[in-house]
Each structure stands twice: as structure tokens, then as C-alpha cells.
N, C-alpha and C positions, 0 to 999 in steps of 0.2 A: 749352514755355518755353525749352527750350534750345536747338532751332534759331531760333528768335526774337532779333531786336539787342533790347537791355535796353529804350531809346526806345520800336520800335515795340511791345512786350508791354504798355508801362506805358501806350499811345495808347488801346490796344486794351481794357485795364480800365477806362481813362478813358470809350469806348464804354459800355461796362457800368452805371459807375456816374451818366453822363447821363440813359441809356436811362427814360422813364417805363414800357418793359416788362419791365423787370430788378423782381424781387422782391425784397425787405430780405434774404432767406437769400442769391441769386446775389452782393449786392452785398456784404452783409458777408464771403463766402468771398473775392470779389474786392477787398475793403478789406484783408485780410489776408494778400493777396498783396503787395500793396503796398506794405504796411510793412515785410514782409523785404526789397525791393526796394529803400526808400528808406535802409536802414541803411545802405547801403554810398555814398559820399559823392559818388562821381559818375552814380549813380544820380540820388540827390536833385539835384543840379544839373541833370539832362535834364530831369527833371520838371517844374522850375520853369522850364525853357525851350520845353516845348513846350505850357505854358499851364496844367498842371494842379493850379496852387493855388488861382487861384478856387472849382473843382471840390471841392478836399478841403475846403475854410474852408465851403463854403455845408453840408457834411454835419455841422458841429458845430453849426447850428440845427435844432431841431426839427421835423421835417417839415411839423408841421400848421403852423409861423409861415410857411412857403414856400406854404402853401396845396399840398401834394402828397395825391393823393388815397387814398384805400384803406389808410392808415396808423396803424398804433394808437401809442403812449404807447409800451409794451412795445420795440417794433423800433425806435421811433426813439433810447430808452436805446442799444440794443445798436448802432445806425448811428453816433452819437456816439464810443460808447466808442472804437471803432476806427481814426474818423478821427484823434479827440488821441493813441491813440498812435502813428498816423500820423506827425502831426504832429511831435512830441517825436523820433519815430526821424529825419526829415529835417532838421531844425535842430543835434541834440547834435552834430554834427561839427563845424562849422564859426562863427565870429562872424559872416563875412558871411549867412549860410546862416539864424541867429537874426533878424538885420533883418529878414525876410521875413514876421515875426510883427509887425512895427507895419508894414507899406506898407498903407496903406489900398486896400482892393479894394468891386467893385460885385457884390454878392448879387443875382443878379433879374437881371429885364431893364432898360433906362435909365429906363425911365415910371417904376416902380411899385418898383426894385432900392434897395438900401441898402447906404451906403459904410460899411466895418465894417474892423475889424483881428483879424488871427487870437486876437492878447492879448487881446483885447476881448471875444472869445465866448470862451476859457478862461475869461475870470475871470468871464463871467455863470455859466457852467458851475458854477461855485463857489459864487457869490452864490445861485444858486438853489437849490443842496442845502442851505447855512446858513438859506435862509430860511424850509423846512418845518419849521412846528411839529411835527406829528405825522409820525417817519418808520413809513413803509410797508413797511419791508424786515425781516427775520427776524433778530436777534442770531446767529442758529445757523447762517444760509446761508453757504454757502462763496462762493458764486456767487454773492451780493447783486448786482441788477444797478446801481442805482443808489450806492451802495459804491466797485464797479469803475469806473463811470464817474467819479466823484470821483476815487478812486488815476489813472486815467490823461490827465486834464485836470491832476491836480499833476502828473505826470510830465513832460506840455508845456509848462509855467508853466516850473517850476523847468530846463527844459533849453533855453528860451529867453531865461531870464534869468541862471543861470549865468555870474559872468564876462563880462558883457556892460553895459556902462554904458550903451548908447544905449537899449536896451530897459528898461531900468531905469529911465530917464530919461523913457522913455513914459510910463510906468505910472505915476511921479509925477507928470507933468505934465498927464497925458490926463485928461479926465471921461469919463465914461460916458455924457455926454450932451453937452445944449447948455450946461446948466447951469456956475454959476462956484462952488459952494460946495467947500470943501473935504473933505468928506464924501463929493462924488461922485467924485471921483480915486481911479484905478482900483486906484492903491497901495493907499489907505486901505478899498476894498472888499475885496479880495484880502487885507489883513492881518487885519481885522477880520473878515472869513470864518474864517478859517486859526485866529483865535484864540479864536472859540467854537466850531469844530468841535474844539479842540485840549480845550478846558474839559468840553467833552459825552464824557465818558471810556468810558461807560456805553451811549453811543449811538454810539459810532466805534470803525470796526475799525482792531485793531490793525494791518494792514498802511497804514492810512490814518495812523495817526500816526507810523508809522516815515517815509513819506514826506514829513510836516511837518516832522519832526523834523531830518531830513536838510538839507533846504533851510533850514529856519533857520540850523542851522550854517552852513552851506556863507554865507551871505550874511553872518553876523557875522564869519567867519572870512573871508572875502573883504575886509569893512570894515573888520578891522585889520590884514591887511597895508596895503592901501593908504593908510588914515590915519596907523598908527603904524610901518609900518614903511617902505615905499616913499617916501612925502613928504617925512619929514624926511632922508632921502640924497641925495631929488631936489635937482638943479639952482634957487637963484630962481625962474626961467621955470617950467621943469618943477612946481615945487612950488605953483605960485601955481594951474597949470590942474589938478593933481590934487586942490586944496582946493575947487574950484568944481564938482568932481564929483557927480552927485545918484546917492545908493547907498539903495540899499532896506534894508540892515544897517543902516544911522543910525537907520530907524523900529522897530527891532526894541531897541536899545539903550534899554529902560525898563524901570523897576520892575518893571510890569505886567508884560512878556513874562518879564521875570528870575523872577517870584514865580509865574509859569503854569509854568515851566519847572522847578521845585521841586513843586510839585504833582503837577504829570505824573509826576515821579520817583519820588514816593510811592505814587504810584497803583499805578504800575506793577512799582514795587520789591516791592510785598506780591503780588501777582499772578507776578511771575517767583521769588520766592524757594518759593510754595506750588506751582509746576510745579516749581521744581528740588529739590525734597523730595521729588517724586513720582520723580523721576526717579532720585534717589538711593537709595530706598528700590526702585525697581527695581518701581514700580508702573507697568501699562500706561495709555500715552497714547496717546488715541484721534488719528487723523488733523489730525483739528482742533485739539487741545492742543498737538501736536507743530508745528505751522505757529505755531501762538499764542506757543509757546516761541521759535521763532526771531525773529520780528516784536517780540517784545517783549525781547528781549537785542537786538538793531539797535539799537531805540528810546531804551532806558535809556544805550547810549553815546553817542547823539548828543546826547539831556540831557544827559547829563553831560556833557559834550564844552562844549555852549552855556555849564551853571553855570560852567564852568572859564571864559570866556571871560568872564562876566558878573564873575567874580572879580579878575579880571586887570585888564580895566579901571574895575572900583571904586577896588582896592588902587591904580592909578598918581594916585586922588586923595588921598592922606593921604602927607604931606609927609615920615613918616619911618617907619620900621615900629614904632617905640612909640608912636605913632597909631592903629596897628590896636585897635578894640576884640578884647578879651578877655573869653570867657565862664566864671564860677565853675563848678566841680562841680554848685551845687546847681543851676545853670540847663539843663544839657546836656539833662535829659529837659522836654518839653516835650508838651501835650496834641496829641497828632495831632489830632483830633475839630475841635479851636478853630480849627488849621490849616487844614483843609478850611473849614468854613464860613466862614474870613473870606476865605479866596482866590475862595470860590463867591458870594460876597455883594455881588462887583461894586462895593463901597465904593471903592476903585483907580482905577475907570473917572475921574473924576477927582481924582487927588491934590493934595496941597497943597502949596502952592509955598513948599518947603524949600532950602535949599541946597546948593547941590550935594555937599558934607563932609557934611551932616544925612542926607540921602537914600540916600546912600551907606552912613550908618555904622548906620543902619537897616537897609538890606540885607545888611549884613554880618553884624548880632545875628538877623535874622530866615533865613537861608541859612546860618549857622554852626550854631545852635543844631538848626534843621532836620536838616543832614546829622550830626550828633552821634545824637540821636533817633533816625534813620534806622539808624545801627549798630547803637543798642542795641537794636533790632528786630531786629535777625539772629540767625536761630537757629542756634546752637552746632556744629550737627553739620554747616553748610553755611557757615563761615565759610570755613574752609579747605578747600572743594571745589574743585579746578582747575579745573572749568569754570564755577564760580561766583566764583573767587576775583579775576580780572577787574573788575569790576562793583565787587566790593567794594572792591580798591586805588583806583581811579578816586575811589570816595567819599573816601577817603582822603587822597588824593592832592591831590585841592579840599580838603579839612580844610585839610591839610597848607599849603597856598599862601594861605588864610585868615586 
């Protein structure tokens, strides 16, 4: 590899991974050569100059859609998983380098090939883990294949959309098909994926919702600098084309994601507080606990991170801060139980058309009262734990700006 120029070694994998006599083990050792390859930023730009994105985009379909022979289910998970983070690793450097995820490309050959975009098979990649009823994978595996391949198709999504308005603009505008309904845009499959893998708490690894979690932030927190802070300093001009911008945080800015985003908090708040008991207490955490414990303190700050966010812009509707509702003593404790089942009841799917003041001043008694509750669940000897106490201010801290 290292008397090799970077080009011809990546031409040479590219051999490999054409080959119909390359086996799914040669080609995944050789797919993961070439993600350490393509991290490095002009690396990725040779690659895409001497052809070889067609090549990575046709390996996030399933072998048997390509009609490839001798192929099970099993190797074509693990051929997948590699090409997205393939993919993800050649795009996170650059914006131009991210367009290369909507240039429409020919799978196949010109008869029988199909024009497709690399965003377009991430988000089926998604759409089709959401849409098994029964999943097939083990709570307990470390190594879930189909799991992995979810985290690293979010890992592509979110590292081509990132900061990137034209891609983003795809995905709102593109269908999934021929189709004109709103439902099939690609945004509203990809969110609507994202936000009942997010609800299935029970059936999603934890490192799978630290990286939902991640990119929700990241795209709300993207759509208020740009609305509320960028715009109104811009220029006239400048303000007029930053308002006509299509952002994927605008679809995230609802009830719905606000009160899934409270939920998850919960969920996960009594799950990391009974590992950092264990921990405190100086009880042994097996391998898997100790992974559990970090994935899920990630998770809970990027919740918290969004609640903070979802606060910020309610509160800028209520005209004075003696507007803000205010919750009595006797309202602070609140049935967790009632919580859970009305957030899992899908009643929200759709709400009723309140006023913007109304909606708002709802979220603010239904996410006050919540994170109130939420303290009074903290047990005593983990209130003040440094490495718990984090977690805890952050609750606080949204109280506090409530």
C-alpha cells in the first residue's frame, strides 16, 4: 500500500470490488480499506475522479436487487454496512464533496440500470429497518448486524446533510419515486423513519439513538442560527434568499418531535441514573453495561440539548416573561405512567389546530411539569455525583429558562 500512489491502490480495490470472483469476505476487507482511504480529503476527491462512486452507491443495494449471484441476506447486511460508512467517511469533509450524494447515477447497465442517488438508498436503508414489524436481531448482541448497519447509514445521512442546504433541499423536494404525494419525499420518509425508530426505545440500541439524537440537534441548532440569528443581521438581499432556504430543522420544530424528545429523556434518564448507582456503589459493569453507560449519557445531552432548544423557541412566542406559564407546588409531581402512554398513543400524529400562543403554552405546562418530575426521581446519593451531576444541571438549567 505504500509503495502504491493513493489513485492507483484505490483503482486496484475498485478491481476487487467489480470482480464477480471477489467473495463478500475479499470485498468487505477491501471496503474497509477504503474508508480509511477516503477520510483523508484528497483521497476522496481521486476517487470520485477516477469513477469510483458509481461502484461504492450500487453496493448499498442489496445484492440479490442487482441479481448478483451466490449471495445470502447475511453478507449483503455486512457489504452495505461498509459501503455507508464508506460513504459518510468521503463526504464529512467537504460541501462540495456532500453534493455527490444527490448527483443522480446509473446502477446497471443502460437496458435494465436504474438512476438512483446515494441519499436515496441511505434513506431506503432506513425506511426498511423502520418498516420490520418483527426485528430479527438479539437485544443482547453487541454486533447486531442489522443495528450496525442502521448507525452507519445514519452516520451517511447525517454527514451529508450536515450544514449543507442543497442536500437538504433534495430531500425535501425529491420523492422516492414517480409519485407527487407528500408523503413520499424523501425528507418525510427519513423523519418519519427516525421518529419511530426513536419511539421503539425497547427495540433500539442505544448507540442507534445517540446518533439520532445527535443529528436532530445538530439540524435544529443549525435552523436557528440561520433563522434567528444569521437572517435578521443579513443584508435585505441577503435576508430575503436566506428566508427562501428549505431546512430540514423547520420539519423537526413540532410538538410531536418536542414531546418524543421528553420521552426519550425519561426513558433514558431512569436507565442511566440505575447504571450510575451501579457504578457508584462500585458494582461491576459488564462490557456491555459500560458501552450502554456511555451511549446513553451522549444521548441524554443531545436531548437535552434539543429540549433546550425546543424552549428557547416556544418562550420567543410569549410577548413578556409574565406570559410564561407557571406551575403550583401541587402540580410539579406528575404520573410518569399517564406520560408514557399518551406520548406512545400516537394521539399527536395529528394535533389540533391551536394557536400558535395555545400550542406553545401547552408545551411549556406539559415539558415544565415533566422535567420537575424528572428531578424528583433522582435519587439522593446521585444527585451530587460529578459524573452525574452534569446531566442533572442541564435539567435544571431548561427548568431554569422555562
Amino acid at each position: 500500500k505504500d509503495l502504491l500512489n493513493a489513485a492507483e491502490y484505490m483503482k486496484s480495490i475498485l478491481d476487487i470490488l467489480r470482480s464477480g470472483n471477489s467473495t463478500d469476505a475479499v470485498k468487505i476487507a477491501s471496503l474497509l480499506e477504503l474508508e480509511d482511504l477516503l477520510s483523508d480529503i484528497d483521497n476522496a476527491k481521486d476517487f470520485h475522479t477516477i469513477g469510483g462512486w458509481p461502484t461504492l452507491a450500487s453496493l448499498l443495494i442489496p445484492p440479490e436487487v442487482l441479481s448478483s449471484p451466490n449471495t445470502n441476506s447475511s453478507s449483503s447486511i455486512e457489504l452495505q454496512t461498509v459501503a455507508a460508512w464508506a460513504v459518510g467517511s468521503a463526504v464529512k469533509n467537504s460541501y462540495d464533496y456532500q453534493l455527490w450524494t444527490i448527483d443522480s447515477l446509473l446502477i446497471g447497465d443502460e437496458n435494465s440500470g436504474q438512476q438512483v442517488t446515494v441519499i436515496q438508498l441511505l434513506v431506503d436503508i432506513i425506511r426498511l429497518y423502520n418498516s420490520k414489524e418483527s426485528p430479527t436481531y438479539d437485544l443482547e448482541s453487541e454486533d447486531d448486524k442489522e443495528q450496525e448497519l442502521l448507525k452507519k447509514a445514519l452516520f451517511a445521512v447525517s454527514a451529508a446533510a450536515r450544514g449543507n442546504v442543497d442536500v437538504q433541499n433534495a430531500l425535501l423536494v425529491k420523492n422516492s419515486d414517480n409519485h407527487n404525494n407528500e408523503t413520499d419525499k424523501l425528507s418525510s420518509i427519513l423523519l418519519d423513519s427516525l421518529y419511530n425508530i426513536s419511539i421503539n426505545t425497547n427495540r433500539t440500541h442505544t448507540d442507534v439513538m445517540r446518533k439520532i439524537w445527535s443529528f436532530v440537534y445538530d439540524l435544529l441548532e443549525e435552523r436557528q442560527y440561520i433563522r434567528e440569528e444569521l437572517t435578521p443581521a443579513a443584508s435585505p438581499e441577503d435576508a430575503a434568499v436566506l428566508k427562501e432556504l428549505s431546512l430540514l430543522g423547520d420539519c423537526l420544530l413540532s410538538e410531536k418531535w418536542a414531546n418524543l424528545a421528553v420521552f426519550v429523556l425519561f426513558k433514558y434518564f431512569q436507565e442511566f441514573s440505575y447504571l450510575q448507582k451501579m457504578k457508584k456503589e462500585e458494582l461491576m459493569m459488564i462490557g456491555n453495561e459500560k458501552k450502554q453507560y456511555i451511549a446513553i449519557h451522549a444521548t441524554l445531552r443531545s436531548v437535552l440539548q434539543c429540549i433546550r432548544l425546543y424552549a428557547e423557541y416556544a418562550k420567543m412566542y410569549f410577548s413578556s416573561p409574565s406570559r410564561i406559564p407557571r406551575i403550583g407546588k401541587d402540580e410539579n409531581m406528575i404520573n410518569t405512567q399517564d406520560l408514557f402512554s399518551s406520548m406512545t398513543s400516537m394521539e399527536w400524529e395529528q394535533p389540533p389546530k391551536l394557536e400558535v400562543k395555545e400550542k406553545n403554552l401547552h408545551f411549556y405546562h406539559s415539558v415544565k411539569a415533566s422535567l420537575v418530575s424528572l428531578l424528583n426521581t433522582i435519587d439522593v446519593s446521585l444527585a451530587e455525583d460529578e459524573t452525574f451531576v452534569d446531566v442533572v444541571t442541564e435539567v435544571r438549567d431548561v427548568l431554569q429558562l422555562l
